[in-house]
C-alpha positions as CSV (number, residue, x, y, z in Angstrom):
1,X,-21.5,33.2,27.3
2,X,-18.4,31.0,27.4
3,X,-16.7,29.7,24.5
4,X,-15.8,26.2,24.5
5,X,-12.6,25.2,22.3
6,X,-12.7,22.4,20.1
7,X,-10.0,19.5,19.8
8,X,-9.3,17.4,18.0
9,X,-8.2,15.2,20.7
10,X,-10.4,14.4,23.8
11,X,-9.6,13.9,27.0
12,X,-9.3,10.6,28.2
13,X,-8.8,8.7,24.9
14,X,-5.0,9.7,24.5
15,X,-3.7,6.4,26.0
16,X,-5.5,3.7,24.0
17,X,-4.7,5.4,21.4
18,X,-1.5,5.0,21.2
19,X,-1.5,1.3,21.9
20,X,-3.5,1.1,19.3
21,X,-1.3,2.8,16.9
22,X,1.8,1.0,17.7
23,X,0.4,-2.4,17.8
24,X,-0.3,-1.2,14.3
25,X,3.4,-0.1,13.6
26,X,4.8,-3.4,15.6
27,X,2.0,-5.3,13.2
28,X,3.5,-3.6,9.7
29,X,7.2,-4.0,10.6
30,X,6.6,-7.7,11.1
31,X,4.9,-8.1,8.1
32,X,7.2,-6.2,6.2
33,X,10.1,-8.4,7.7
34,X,8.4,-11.4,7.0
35,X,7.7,-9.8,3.2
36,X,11.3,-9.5,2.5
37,X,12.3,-12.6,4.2
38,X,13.3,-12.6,7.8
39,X,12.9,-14.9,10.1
40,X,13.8,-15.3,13.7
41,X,15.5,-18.3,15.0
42,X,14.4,-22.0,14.1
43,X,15.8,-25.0,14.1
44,X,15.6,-28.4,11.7
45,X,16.7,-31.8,11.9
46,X,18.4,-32.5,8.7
47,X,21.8,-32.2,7.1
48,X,22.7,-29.2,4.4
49,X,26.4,-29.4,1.9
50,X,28.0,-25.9,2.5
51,X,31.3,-27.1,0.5
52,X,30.3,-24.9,-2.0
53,X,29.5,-21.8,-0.6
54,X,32.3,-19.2,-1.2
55,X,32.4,-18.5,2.4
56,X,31.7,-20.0,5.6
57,X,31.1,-18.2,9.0
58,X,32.4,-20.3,12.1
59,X,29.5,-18.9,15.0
60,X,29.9,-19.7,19.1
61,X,26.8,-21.2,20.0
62,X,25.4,-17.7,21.7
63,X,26.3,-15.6,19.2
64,X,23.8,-13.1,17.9
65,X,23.8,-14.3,14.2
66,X,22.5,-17.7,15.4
67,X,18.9,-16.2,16.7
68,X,18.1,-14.8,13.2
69,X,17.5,-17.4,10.0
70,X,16.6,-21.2,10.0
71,X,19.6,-23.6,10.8
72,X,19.4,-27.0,9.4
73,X,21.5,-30.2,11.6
74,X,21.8,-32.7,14.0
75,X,22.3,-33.2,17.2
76,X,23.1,-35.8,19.0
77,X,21.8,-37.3,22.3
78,X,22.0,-39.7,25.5
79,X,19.3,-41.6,25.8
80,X,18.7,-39.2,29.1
81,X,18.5,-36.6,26.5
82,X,22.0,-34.8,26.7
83,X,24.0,-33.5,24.1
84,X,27.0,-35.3,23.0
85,X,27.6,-33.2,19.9
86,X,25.7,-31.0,17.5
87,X,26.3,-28.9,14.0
88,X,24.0,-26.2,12.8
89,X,24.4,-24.7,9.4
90,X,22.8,-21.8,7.7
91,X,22.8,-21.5,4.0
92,X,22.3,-18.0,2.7
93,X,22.0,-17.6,-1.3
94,X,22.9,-14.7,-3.7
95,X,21.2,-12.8,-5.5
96,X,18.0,-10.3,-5.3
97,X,14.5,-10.3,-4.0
98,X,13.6,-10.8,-7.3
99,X,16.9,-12.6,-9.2
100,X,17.5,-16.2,-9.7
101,X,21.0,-16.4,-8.4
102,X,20.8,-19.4,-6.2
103,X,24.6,-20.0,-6.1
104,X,25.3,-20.4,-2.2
105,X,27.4,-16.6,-1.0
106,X,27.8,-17.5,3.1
107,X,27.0,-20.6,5.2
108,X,26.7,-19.9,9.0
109,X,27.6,-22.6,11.2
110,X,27.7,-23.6,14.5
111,X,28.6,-26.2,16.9
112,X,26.8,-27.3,20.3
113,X,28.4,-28.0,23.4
114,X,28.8,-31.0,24.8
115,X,27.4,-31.8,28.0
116,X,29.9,-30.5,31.3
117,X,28.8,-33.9,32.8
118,X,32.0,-35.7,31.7
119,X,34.4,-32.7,31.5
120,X,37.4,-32.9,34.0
121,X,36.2,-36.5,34.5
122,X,39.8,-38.4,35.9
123,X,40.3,-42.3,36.9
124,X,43.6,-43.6,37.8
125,X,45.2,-41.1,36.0
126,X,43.1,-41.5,32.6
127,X,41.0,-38.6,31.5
128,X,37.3,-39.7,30.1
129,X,36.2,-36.2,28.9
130,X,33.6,-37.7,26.1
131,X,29.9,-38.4,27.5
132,X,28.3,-41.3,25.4
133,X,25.0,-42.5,24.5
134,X,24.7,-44.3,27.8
135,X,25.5,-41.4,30.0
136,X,28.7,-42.9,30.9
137,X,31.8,-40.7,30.2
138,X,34.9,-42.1,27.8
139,X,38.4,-41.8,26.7
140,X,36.9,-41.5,22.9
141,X,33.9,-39.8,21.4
142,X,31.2,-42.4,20.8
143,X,28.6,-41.3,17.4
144,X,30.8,-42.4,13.9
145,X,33.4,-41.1,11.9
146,X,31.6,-37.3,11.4
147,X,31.2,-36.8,14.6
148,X,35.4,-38.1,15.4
149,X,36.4,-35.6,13.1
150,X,34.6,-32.4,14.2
C-alpha cells in the first residue's frame, strides 16, 4: 500500500491565496496610514495665513511633496477655463499624535503655471506675456493686487 503525504498546502489553491493575503496587507497599511494621518493628494478652494509658521517650503508644481497632504488655495481662471495664476499652501502643525501643540512648524507651498497660451506672445515690438480673464493675452497681469505681487 502507498503512502500518501499530507500538506498543509494543496495543490491548486497557492495562487488565490496569495491575492488574498496581500489585499489584506495592502488593506492594513492603508488603514494604518490613514490611522496616523496620511493622506494622498487633495485639493481645496480656500485661502490659509502661513505668516506664522516658522518655516515655509517653496515646492515646483511637480514635485513629489505636493501629491501627499491637503493643499488649501485658489486658482484663478479664463472664462475658457485656463489658468492665469494659482497658490497652494500646506499647513503642517507641531506636536504629537496625541499632544496639543497646534503652533504651525512648516507650510508647503506652491505656485501654478500660467497658461503657455500667451508666453512669447510679441506685437510691434511689445511683449503681452500675461493671459487674462478673456483669453486675450496683456502687457500686465489682470486678477488684483495679490495676484500682481506674486
Amino acid at each position: 500500500m502507498k503512502k500518501q503525504n499530507k500538506s498543509f498546502y494543496q495543490k491548486g489553491g497557492g495562487d488565490s491565496d496569495g491575492a488574498v493575503v496581500l489585499v489584506c496587507f495592502a488593506l492594513f497599511v492603508w488603514f494604518v496610514l490613514w490611522l496616523c494621518g496620511f493622506n494622498y493628494h487633495g485639493t481645496s478652494q480656500g485661502s490659509v495665513d502661513d505668516s506664522d509658521c516658522r518655516e515655509t517650503i517653496t515646492l515646483q508644481p511637480n514635485d513629489w511633496r505636493t501629491y501627499f497632504g491637503t493643499y488649501v488655495g485658489y486658482a484663478e481662471k479664463t472664462q475658457s477655463g485656463k489658468i492665469m495664476s494659482g497658490t497652494f499652501v500646506r499647513i503642517v502643525n507641531g506636536g504629537s499624535l496625541f499632544g496639543s501643540d497646534n503652533t504651525c512648524e512648516t507650510a508647503y507651498t506652491y505656485n501654478l503655471p500660467q497658461d503657455p497660451t500667451c508666453l512669447g506672445n510679441i506685437k510691434n515690438g511689445v511683449s503681452y506675456p500675461y493671459l487674462g480673464y478673456d483669453d486675450l493675452c496683456y502687457t500686465t497681469p489682470q486678477g488684483g493686487e495679490d495676484y500682481i505681487s506674486k
